[in-house]
N, C-alpha and C positions, 0 to 999 in steps of 0.2 A: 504494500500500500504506500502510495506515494507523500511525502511528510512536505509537500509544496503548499504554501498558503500566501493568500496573495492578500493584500488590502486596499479593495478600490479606493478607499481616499486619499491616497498616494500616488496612486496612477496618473501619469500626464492626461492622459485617457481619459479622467471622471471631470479634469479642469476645465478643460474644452473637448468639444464635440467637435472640433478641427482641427483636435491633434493627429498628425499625420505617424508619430512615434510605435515601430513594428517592432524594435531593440530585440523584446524578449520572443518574438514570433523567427525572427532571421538567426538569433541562437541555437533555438529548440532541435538536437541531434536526432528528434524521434516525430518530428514536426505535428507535436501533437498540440503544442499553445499554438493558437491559433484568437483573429478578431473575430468573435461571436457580434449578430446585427444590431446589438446595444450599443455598438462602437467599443465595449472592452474586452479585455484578453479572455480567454475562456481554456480549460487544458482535458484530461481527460485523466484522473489519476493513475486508471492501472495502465494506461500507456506512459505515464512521465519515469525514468529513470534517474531522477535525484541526484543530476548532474551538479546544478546549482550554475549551471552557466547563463540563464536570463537574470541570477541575481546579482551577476557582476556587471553585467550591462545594461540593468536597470538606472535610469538617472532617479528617479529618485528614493530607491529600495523600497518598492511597491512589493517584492517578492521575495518572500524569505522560508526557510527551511528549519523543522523541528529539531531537528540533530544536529544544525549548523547556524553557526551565528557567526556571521565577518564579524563584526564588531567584536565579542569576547574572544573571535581566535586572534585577533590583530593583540587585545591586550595579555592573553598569555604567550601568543608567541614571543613577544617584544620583550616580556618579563624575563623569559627562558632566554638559555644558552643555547640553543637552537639556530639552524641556521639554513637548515632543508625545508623546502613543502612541497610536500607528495601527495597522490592520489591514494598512495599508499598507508598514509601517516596519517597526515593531518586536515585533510580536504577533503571532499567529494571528486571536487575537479578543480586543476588549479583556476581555470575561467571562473571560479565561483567567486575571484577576488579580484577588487575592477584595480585600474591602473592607478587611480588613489592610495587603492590599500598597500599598491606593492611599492609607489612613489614613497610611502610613509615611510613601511618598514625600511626600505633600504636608507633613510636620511635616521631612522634611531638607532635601526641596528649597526653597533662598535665594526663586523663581519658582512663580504658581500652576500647577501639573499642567493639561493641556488635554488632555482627550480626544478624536482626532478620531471622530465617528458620522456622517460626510457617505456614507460606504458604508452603514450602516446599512440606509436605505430599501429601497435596492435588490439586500440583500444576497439572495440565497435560502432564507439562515439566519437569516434576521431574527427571525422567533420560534421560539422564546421568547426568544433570548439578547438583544435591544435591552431587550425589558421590564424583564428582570434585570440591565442595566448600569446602567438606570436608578434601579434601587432600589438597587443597589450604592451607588453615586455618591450617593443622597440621603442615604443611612444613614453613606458615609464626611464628608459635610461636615456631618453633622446631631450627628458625635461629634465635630465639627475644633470645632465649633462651643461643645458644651456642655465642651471643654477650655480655650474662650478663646483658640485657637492661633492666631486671624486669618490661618486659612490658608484654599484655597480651589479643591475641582477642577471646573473648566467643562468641558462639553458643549459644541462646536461642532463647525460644520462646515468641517473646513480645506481639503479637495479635498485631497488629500495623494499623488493619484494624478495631479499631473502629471510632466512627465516628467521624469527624473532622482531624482524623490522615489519614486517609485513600487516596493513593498518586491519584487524581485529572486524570481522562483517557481523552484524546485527543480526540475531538469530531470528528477530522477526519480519526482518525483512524477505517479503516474497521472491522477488526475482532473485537476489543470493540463495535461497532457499530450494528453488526449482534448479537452480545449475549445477548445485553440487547434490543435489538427489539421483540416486543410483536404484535400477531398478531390484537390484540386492536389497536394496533397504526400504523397499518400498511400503511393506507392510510393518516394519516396523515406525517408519513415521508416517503410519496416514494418517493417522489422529492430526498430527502437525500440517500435515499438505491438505486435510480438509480443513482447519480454520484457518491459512495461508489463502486457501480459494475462496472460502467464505466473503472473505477480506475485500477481496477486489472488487473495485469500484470501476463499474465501463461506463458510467453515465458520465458526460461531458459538465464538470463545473462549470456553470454561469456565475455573473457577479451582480448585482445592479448597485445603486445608489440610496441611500434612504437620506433622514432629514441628519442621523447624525453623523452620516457620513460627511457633507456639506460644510456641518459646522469643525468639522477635522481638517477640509478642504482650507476654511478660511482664515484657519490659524497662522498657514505660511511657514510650513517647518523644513529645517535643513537636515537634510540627509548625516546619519552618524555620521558616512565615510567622510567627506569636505573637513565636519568637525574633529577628526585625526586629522587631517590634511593640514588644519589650521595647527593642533599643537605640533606636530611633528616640522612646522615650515618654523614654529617659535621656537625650536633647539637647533635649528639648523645657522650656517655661518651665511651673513649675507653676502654676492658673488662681487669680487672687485669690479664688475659691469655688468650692469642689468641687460641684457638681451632680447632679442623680438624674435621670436616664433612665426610661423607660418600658421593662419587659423584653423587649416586643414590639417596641422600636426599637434594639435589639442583636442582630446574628444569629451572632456570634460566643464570647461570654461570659455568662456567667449566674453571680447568686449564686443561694443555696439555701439553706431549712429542712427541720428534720424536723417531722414530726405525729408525736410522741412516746406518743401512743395507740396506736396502731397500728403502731410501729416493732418487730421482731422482735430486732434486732441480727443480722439474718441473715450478714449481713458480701460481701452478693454487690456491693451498690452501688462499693463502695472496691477489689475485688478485682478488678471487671471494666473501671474506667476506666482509660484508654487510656493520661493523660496524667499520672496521679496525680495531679489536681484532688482528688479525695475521697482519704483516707487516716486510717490507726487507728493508735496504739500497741501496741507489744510482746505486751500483754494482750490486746487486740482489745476493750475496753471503752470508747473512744469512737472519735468518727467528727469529724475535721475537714476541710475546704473550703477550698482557696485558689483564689479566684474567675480570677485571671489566669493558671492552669493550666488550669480550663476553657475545653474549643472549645465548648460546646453542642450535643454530638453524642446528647444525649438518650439515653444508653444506659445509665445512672443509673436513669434516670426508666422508661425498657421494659422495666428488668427486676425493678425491685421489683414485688415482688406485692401489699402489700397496698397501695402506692399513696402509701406514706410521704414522699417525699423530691418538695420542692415547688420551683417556682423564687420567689424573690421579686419580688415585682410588680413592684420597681423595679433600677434598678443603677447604685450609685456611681461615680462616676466617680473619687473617690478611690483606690479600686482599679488605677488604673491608674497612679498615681503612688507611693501607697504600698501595695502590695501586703499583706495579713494572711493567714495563717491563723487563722479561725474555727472555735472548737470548736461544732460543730452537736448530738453528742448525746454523754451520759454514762450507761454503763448498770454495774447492781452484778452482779459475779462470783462467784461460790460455788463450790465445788466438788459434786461431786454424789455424793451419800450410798451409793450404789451402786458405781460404779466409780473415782468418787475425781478425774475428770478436769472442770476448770472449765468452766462454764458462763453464760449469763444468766440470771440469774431475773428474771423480769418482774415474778411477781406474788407472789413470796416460795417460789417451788417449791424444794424440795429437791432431787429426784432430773433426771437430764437427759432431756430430748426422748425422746435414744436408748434410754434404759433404761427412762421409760416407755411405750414404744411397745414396747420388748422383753417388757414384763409384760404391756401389754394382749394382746398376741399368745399368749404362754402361756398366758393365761386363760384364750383364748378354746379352746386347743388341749384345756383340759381341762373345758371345757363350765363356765366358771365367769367370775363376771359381780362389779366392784366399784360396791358402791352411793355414792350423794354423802356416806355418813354412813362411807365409809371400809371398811365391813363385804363380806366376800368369801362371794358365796353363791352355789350353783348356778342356773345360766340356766333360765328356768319350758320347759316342752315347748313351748307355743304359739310361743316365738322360735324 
């Protein structure tokens, strides 16, 4: 039985109905997470294999495991003399820890982090999750690197499966349970192999949303990982030169501009982020950005409509030492000539949205039509 549990109110997913974020669907080695017609993830437990690979590539750790906890293994690995993680040891799968947790460990731990992937080859689950270790691990030592940290995680192959080292499988666990049953022993554990089948759940989890999911939505919480990120970036030595990144070589943070042509002051960008990365003042007349609040869960970006809110090509690395808030846009407020309640004006408009959409709408109900010259004249027969 599969020990995966998901919580929609974490999910980019439950934020906006325009999130485009598939992370944990493009991970899935058994491609059983899949987007159910709610718009959120939905999996199938006896088909999930407790990989823990959509929990590394989760932005915002919507997805977590009952045997497995990034967070508590980051704090006792880090504590330990330790210096391996295995599939064998201490993980599920190494994918089950995103490139934060392994940026962390390698800036505390004294010794370089070794990955073992000698299971890799001949795992069943090998892809997609070996690909995406790999990119992990290049992107966590390609930012150790542009920090100056002279730190450094290796790939190797340690065999970690001999014996004594070899990480101890869960006797309740069904599918370990079916591959090392022999038909020698079969009657003696069918007691075991009928509550193992008992067990199995084929019906496809859905998720939905309720009222207190919502109020969990509007809290604006940050992912544990980032909050390692943050202590571990506060023991680390600052780089005698802050450096710039490619933003296509961060999968975890992003700065951002606005295109101030096109910005509406809609207010949905800062309203609907997760982590309060984007946020407004009191008035709601501008919009600022503290880059090491964003995950890059792109849901900023999926739900502006007219396409306003960009990432910048690059990404400071000073960000990660000295965190800012950037004011990205400032727009002017009026109040509106009609009903008296404040607004944007973009383009010097008096009255608001709502009250001229309430006129055009009256106009229209009394067969009557406003020209560009301001003048209110009845609609010709031909319309």
């Amino acid at each position: 039985m599969s020990t995966l549990q998901f919580d929609v109110a974490k999910c980019v997913r439950s934020v906006t109905k325009n999130s485009e974020c598939t992370k944990c669907v493009e991970i899935c080695p058994v491609e059983t997470m899949h987007i159910a017609d709610n718009n959120l993830p939905a999996f199938t437990p006896s088909q999930c294999v407790d990989c823990g690979g959509c929990l590394g590539v989760c932005p915002t750790e919507s997805l977590t495991l009952k045997n497995f906890d990034a967070t508590e293994f980051f704090f006792e690995f880090a504590a330990s003399n330790e210096d391996l993680i295995s599939c064998r040891i201490n993980v599920p799968c190494i994918m089950a820890l995103s490139s934060e947790h392994l940026i962390s460990l390698a800036l505390i731990k004294p010794d370089p982090i070794i990955l073992d992937i000698g299971h890799c080859q001949n795992c069943p689950y090998k892809e997609p999750l070996y690909e995406n270790i790999v990119k992990s691990v290049d992107e966590a030592n390609y930012i150790l690197r542009a920090c100056e940290s002279g730190k450094v995680i290796r790939l190797e192959d340690v065999g970690a499966e001999e014996e004594g080292v070899a990480k101890s499988v869960d006797a309740n666990d069904r599918r370990a349970f079916l591959e090392r049953l022999s038909l020698k022993g079969a009657i003696r554990a069918k007691k075991e192999f009928e509550e193992a089948v008992a067990s199995i759940d084929d019906e496809t989890k859905l998720h939905t949303i309720d009222i207190a999911d919502v109020a969990k939505i509007r809290q604006k919480e940050l992912p544990n990982k980032r909050k390692i990120l943050f202590t571990a970036l506060k023991r680390a030595q600052k780089p005698s030169v802050y450096h710039t990144i490619a933003e296509a070589d961060i999968s975890f943070a992003s700065q951002k501009f606005i295109d101030m042509d096109s910005c509406t002051n809609c207010q949905m960008c800062y309203r609907i982020c997760p982590t309060g990365a984007l946020s407004s003042n009191s008035k709601n007349s501008k919009i600022y950005f503290d880059a090491m609040l964003c995950i890059k869960c792109r849901a900023c970006h999926d739900t502006c409509e007219p396409d306003s809110l960009k990432l910048q090509p690059t990404f400071e690395i000073k960000e990660f030492f000295e965190p800012t808030q950037r004011l990205l846009a400032s727009f002017k407020l009026v109040r509106c000539s009609e009903c008296g309640v404040g607004f944007t004006s973009l383009k010097g408009e008096t009255v608001c949205p709502r009250c001229a959409l309430e006129e055009e709408e009256a106009l229209d109900l009394w067969g009557l039509e406003e020209k560009p010259d301001g003048t209110v004249v009845f609609k010709s027969k031909e319309e």
